[in-house]
N, CA, C and O atoms as a GROMACS GRO file, in nm:
protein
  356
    1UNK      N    1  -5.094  -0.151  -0.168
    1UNK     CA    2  -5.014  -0.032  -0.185
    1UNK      C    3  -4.900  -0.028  -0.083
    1UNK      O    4  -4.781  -0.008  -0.110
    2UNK      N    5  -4.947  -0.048   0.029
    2UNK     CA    6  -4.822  -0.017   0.137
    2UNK      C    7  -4.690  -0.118   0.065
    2UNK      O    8  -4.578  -0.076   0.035
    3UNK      N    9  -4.754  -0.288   0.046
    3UNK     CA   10  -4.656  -0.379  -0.005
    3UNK      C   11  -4.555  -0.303  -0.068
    3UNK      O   12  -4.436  -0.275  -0.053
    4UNK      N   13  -4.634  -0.285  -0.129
    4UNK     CA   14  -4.585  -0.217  -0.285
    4UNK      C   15  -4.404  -0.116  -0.227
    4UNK      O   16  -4.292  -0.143  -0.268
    5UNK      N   17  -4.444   0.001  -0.122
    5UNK     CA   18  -4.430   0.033  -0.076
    5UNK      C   19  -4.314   0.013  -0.018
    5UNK      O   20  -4.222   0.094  -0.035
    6UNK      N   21  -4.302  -0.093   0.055
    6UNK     CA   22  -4.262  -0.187   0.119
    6UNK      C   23  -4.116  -0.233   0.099
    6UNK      O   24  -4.008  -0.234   0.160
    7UNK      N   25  -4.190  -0.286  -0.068
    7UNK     CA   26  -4.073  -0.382  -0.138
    7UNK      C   27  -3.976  -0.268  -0.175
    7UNK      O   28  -3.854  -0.272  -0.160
    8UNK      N   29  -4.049  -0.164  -0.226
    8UNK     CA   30  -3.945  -0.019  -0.294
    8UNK      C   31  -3.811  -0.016  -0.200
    8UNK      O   32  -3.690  -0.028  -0.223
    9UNK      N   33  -3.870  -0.001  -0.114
    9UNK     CA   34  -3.766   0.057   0.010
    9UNK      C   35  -3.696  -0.033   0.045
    9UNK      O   36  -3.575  -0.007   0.047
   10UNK      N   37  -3.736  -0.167   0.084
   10UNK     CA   38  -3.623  -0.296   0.097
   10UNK      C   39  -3.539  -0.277   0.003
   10UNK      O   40  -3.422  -0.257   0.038
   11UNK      N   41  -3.581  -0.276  -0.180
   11UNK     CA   42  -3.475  -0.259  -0.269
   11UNK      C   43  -3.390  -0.129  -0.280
   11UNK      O   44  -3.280  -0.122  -0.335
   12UNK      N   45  -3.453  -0.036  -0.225
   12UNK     CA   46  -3.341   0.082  -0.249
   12UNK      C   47  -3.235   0.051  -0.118
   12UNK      O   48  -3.125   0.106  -0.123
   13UNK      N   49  -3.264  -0.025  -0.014
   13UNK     CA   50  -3.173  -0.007   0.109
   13UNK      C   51  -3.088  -0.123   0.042
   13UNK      O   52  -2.970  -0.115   0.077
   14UNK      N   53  -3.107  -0.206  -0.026
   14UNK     CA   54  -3.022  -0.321  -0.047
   14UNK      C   55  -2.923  -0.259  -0.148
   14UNK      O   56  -2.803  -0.272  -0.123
   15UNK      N   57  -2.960  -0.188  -0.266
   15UNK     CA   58  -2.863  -0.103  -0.284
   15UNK      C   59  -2.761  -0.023  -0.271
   15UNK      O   60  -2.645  -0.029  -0.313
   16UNK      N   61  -2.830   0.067  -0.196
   16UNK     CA   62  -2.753   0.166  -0.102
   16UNK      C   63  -2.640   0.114  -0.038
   16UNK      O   64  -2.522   0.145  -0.026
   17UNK      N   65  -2.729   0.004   0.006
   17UNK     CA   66  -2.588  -0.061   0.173
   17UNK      C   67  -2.446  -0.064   0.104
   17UNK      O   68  -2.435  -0.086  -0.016
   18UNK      N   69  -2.355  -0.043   0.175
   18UNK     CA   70  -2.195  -0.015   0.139
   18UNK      C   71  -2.143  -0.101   0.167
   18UNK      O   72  -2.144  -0.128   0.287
   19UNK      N   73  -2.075  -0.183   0.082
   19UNK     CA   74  -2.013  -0.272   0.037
   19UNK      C   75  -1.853  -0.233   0.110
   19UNK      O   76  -1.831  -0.135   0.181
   20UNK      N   77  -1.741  -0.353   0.065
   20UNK     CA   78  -1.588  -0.287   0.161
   20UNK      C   79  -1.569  -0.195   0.116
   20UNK      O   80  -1.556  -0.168  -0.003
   21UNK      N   81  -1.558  -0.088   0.268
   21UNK     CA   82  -1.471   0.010   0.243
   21UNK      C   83  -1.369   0.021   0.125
   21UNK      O   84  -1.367   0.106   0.036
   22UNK      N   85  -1.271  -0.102   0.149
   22UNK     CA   86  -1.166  -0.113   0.014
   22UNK      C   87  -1.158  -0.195  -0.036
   22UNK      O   88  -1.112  -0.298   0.015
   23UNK      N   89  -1.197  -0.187  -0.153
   23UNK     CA   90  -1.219  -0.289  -0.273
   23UNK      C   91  -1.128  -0.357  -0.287
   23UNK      O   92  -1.017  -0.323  -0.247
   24UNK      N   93  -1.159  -0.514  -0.370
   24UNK     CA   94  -1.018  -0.635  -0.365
   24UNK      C   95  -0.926  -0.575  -0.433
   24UNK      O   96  -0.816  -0.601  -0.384
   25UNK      N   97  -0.916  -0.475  -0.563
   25UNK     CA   98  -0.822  -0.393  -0.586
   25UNK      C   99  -0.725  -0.348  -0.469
   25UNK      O  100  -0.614  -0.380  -0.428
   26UNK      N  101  -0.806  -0.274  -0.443
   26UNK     CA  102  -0.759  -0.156  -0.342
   26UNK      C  103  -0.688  -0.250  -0.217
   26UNK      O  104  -0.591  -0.210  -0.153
   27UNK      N  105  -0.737  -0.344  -0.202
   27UNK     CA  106  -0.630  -0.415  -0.089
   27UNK      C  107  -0.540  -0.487  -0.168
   27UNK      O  108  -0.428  -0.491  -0.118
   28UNK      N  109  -0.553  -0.555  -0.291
   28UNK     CA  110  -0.449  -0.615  -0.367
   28UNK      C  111  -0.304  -0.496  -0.393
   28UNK      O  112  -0.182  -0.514  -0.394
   29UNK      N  113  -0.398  -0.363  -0.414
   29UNK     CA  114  -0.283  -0.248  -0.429
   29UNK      C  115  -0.193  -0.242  -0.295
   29UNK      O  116  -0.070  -0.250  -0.304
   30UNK      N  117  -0.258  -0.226  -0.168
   30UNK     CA  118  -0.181  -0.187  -0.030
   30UNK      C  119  -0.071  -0.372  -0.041
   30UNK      O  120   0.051  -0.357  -0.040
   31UNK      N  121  -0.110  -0.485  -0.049
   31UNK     CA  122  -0.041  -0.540  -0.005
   31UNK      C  123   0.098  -0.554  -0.121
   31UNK      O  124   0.211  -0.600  -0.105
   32UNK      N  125   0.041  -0.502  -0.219
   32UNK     CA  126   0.177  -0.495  -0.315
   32UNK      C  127   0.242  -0.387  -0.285
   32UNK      O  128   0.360  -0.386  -0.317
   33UNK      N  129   0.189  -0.273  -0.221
   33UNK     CA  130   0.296  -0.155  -0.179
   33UNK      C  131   0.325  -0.196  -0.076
   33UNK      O  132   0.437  -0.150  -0.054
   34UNK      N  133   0.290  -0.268   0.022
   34UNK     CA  134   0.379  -0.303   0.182
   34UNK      C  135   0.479  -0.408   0.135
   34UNK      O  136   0.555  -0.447   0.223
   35UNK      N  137   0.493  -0.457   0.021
   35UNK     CA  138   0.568  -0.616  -0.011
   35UNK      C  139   0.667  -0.506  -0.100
   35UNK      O  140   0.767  -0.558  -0.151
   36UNK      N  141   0.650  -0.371  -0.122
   36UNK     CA  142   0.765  -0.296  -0.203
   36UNK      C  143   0.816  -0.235  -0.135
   36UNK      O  144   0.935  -0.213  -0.158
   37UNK      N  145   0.772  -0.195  -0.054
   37UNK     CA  146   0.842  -0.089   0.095
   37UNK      C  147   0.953  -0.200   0.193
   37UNK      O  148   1.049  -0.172   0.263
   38UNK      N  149   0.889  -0.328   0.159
   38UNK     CA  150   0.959  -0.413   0.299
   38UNK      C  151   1.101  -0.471   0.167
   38UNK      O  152   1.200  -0.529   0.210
   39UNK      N  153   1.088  -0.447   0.045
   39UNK     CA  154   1.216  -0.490  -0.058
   39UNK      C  155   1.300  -0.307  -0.026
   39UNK      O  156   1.421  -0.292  -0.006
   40UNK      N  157   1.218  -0.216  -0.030
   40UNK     CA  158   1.329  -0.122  -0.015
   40UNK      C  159   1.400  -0.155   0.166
   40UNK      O  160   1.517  -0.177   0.196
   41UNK      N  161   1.311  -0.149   0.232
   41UNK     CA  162   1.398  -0.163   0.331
   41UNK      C  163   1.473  -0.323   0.388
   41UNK      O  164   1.494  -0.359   0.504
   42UNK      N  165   1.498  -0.387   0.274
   42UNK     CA  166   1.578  -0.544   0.263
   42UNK      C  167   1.704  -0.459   0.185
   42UNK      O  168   1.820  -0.486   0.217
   43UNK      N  169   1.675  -0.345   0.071
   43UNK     CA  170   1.771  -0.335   0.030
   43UNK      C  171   1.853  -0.214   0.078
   43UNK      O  172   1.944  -0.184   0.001
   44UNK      N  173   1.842  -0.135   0.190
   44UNK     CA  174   1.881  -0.075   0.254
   44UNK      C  175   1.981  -0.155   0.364
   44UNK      O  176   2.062  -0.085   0.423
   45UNK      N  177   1.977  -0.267   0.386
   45UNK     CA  178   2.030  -0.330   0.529
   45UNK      C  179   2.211  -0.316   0.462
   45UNK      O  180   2.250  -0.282   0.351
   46UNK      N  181   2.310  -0.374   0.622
   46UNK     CA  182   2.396  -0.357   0.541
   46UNK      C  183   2.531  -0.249   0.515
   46UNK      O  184   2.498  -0.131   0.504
   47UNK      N  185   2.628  -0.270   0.508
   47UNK     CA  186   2.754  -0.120   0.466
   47UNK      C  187   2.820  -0.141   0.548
   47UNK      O  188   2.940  -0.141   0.521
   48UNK      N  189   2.783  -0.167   0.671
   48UNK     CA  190   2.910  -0.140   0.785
   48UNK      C  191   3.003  -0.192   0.798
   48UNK      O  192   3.005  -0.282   0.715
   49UNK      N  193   3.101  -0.193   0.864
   49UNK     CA  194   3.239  -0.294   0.903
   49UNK      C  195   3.198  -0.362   1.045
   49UNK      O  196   3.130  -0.331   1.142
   50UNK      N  197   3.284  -0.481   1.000
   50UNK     CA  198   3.311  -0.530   1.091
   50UNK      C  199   3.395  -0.518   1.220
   50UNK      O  200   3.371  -0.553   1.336
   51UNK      N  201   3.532  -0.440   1.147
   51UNK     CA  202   3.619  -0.418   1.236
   51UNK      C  203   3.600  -0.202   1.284
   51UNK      O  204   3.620  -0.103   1.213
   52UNK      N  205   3.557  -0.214   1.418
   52UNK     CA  206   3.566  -0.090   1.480
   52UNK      C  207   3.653   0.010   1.421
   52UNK      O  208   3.621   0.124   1.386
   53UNK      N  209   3.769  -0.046   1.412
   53UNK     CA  210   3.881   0.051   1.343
   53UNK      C  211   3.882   0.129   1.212
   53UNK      O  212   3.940   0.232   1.175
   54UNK      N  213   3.794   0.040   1.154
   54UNK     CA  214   3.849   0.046   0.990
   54UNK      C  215   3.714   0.104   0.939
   54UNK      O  216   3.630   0.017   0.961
   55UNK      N  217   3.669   0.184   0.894
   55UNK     CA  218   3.600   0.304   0.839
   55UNK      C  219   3.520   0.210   0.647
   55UNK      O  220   3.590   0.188   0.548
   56UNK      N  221   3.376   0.181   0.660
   56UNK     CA  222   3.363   0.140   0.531
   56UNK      C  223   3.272   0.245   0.443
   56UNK      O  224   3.151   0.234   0.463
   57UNK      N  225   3.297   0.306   0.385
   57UNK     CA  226   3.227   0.410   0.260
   57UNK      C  227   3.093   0.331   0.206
   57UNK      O  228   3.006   0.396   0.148
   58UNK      N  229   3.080   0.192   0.226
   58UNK     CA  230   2.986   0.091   0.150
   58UNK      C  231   2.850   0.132   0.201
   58UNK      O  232   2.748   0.077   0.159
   59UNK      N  233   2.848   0.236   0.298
   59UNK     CA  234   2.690   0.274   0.340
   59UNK      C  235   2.677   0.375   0.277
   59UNK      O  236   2.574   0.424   0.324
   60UNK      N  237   2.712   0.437   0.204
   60UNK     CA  238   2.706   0.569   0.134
   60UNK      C  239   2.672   0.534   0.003
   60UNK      O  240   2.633   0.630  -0.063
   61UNK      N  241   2.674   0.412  -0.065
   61UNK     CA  242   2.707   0.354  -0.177
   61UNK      C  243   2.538   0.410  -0.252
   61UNK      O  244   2.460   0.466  -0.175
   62UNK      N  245   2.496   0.389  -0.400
   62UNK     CA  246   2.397   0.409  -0.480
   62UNK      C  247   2.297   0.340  -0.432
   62UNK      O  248   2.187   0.395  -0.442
   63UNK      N  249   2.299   0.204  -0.367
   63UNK     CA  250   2.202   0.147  -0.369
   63UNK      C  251   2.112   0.172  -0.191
   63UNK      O  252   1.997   0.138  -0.164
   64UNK      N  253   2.179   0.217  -0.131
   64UNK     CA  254   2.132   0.260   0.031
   64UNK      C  255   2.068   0.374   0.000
   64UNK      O  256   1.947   0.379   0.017
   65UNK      N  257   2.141   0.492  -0.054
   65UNK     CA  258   2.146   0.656  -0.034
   65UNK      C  259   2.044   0.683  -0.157
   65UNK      O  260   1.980   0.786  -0.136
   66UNK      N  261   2.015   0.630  -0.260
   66UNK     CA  262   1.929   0.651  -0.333
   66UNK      C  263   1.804   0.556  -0.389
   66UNK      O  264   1.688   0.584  -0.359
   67UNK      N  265   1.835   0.444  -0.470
   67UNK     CA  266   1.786   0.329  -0.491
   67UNK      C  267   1.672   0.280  -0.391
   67UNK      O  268   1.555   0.268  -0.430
   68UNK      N  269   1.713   0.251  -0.258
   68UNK     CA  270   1.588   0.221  -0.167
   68UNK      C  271   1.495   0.262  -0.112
   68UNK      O  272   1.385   0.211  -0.093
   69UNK      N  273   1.561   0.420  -0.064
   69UNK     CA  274   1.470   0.523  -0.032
   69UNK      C  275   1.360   0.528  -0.192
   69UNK      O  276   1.253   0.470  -0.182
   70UNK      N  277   1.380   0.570  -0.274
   70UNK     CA  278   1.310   0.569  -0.410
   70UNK      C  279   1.216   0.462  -0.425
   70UNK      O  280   1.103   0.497  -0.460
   71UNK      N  281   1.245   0.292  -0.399
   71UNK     CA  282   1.128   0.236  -0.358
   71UNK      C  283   1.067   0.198  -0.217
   71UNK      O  284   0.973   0.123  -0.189
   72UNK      N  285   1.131   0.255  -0.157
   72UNK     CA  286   0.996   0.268  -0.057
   72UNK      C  287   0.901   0.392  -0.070
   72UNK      O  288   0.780   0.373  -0.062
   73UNK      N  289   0.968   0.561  -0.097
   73UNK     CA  290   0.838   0.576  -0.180
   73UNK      C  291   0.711   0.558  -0.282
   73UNK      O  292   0.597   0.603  -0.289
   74UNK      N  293   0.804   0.456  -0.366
   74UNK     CA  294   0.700   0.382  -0.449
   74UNK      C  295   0.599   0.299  -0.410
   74UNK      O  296   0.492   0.286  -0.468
   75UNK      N  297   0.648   0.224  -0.273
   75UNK     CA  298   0.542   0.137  -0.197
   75UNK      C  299   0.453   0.256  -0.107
   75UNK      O  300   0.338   0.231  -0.070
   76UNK      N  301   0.496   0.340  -0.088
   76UNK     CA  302   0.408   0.421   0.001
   76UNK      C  303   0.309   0.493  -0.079
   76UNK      O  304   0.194   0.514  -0.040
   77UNK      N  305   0.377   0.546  -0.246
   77UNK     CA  306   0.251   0.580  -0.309
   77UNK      C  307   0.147   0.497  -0.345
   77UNK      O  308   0.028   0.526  -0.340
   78UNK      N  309   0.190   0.411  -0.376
   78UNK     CA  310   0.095   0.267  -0.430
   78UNK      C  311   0.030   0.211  -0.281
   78UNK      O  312  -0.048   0.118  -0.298
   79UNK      N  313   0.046   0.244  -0.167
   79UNK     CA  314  -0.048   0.182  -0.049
   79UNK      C  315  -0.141   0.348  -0.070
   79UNK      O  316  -0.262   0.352  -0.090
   80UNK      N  317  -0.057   0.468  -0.060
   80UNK     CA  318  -0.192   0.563  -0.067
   80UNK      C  319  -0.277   0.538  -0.191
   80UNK      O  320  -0.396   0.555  -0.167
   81UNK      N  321  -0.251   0.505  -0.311
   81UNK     CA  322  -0.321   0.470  -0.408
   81UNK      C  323  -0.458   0.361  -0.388
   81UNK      O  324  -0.579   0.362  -0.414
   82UNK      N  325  -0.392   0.298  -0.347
   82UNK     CA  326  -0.470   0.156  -0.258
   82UNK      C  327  -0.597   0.195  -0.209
   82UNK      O  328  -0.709   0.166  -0.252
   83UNK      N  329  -0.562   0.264  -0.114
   83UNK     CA  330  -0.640   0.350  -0.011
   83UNK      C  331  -0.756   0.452  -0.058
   83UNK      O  332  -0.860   0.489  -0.002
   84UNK      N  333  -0.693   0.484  -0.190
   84UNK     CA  334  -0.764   0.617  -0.212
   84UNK      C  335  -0.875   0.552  -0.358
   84UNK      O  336  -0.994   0.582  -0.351
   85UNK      N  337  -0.846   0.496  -0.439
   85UNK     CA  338  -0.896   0.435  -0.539
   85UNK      C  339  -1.071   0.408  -0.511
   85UNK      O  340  -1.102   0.330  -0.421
   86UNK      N  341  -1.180   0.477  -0.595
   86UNK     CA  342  -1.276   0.483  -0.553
   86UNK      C  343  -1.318   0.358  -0.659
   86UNK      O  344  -1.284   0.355  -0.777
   87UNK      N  345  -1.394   0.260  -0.594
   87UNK     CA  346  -1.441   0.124  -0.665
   87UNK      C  347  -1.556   0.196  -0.748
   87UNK      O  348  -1.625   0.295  -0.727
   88UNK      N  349  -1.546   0.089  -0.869
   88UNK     CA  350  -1.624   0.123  -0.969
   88UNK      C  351  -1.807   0.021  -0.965
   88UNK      O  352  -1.846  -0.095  -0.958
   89UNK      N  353  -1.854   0.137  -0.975
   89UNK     CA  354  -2.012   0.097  -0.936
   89UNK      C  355  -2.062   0.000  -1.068
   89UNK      O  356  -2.175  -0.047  -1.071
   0.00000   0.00000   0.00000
C-alpha cells in the first residue's frame, strides 16, 4: 500500500513540475519582436546634413516621424505577446 502510495505521488510531482517559464513559441515570438524593433530603429538612423550651415528637412521625412516608430511598436507588442502567451498543456 504505502508503494502504491508512493508511486501516486512521484507521478503527480512529475506532472506538476513546471516546465520553461517561456515556451519555444514564446521565445521564438520575443526574438522576432527584438529583430523588428532593431529594423525600426535601422530605419530611423539618418536625415542630417553634413554641412553645419545648411538646414536638411530629410529628418522630418515619412519614414523617421512615422513608419519606424510604428514598427518598433510592433516589435514591442509582439515581445509582450511573447512574454505573455500561456503554453498549451
Amino acid at each position: 500500500m504505502k508503494n502504491l502510495l508512493k508511486e501516486k505521488n512521484s507521478q503527480s510531482s512529475q506532472e506538476d513540475a513546471p516546465g520553461m517559464p517561456i515556451p519555444r513559441k514564446g521565445i521564438l515570438l520575443l526574438a522576432i519582436g527584438f529583430g523588428v524593433m532593431v529594423l525600426g530603429f535601422i530605419l530611423m538612423i539618418g536625415g542630417g546634413s553634413d554641412d553645419p550651415d545648411h538646414f536638411s528637412y530629410a529628418m522630418f521625412d515619412f519614414r523617421r516621424t512615422v513608419l519606424s516608430p510604428l514598427v518598433i511598436l510592433a516589435g514591442v507588442v509582439t515581445v509582450i505577446v511573447g512574454i505573455m502567451r500561456k503554453p498549451k498543456q
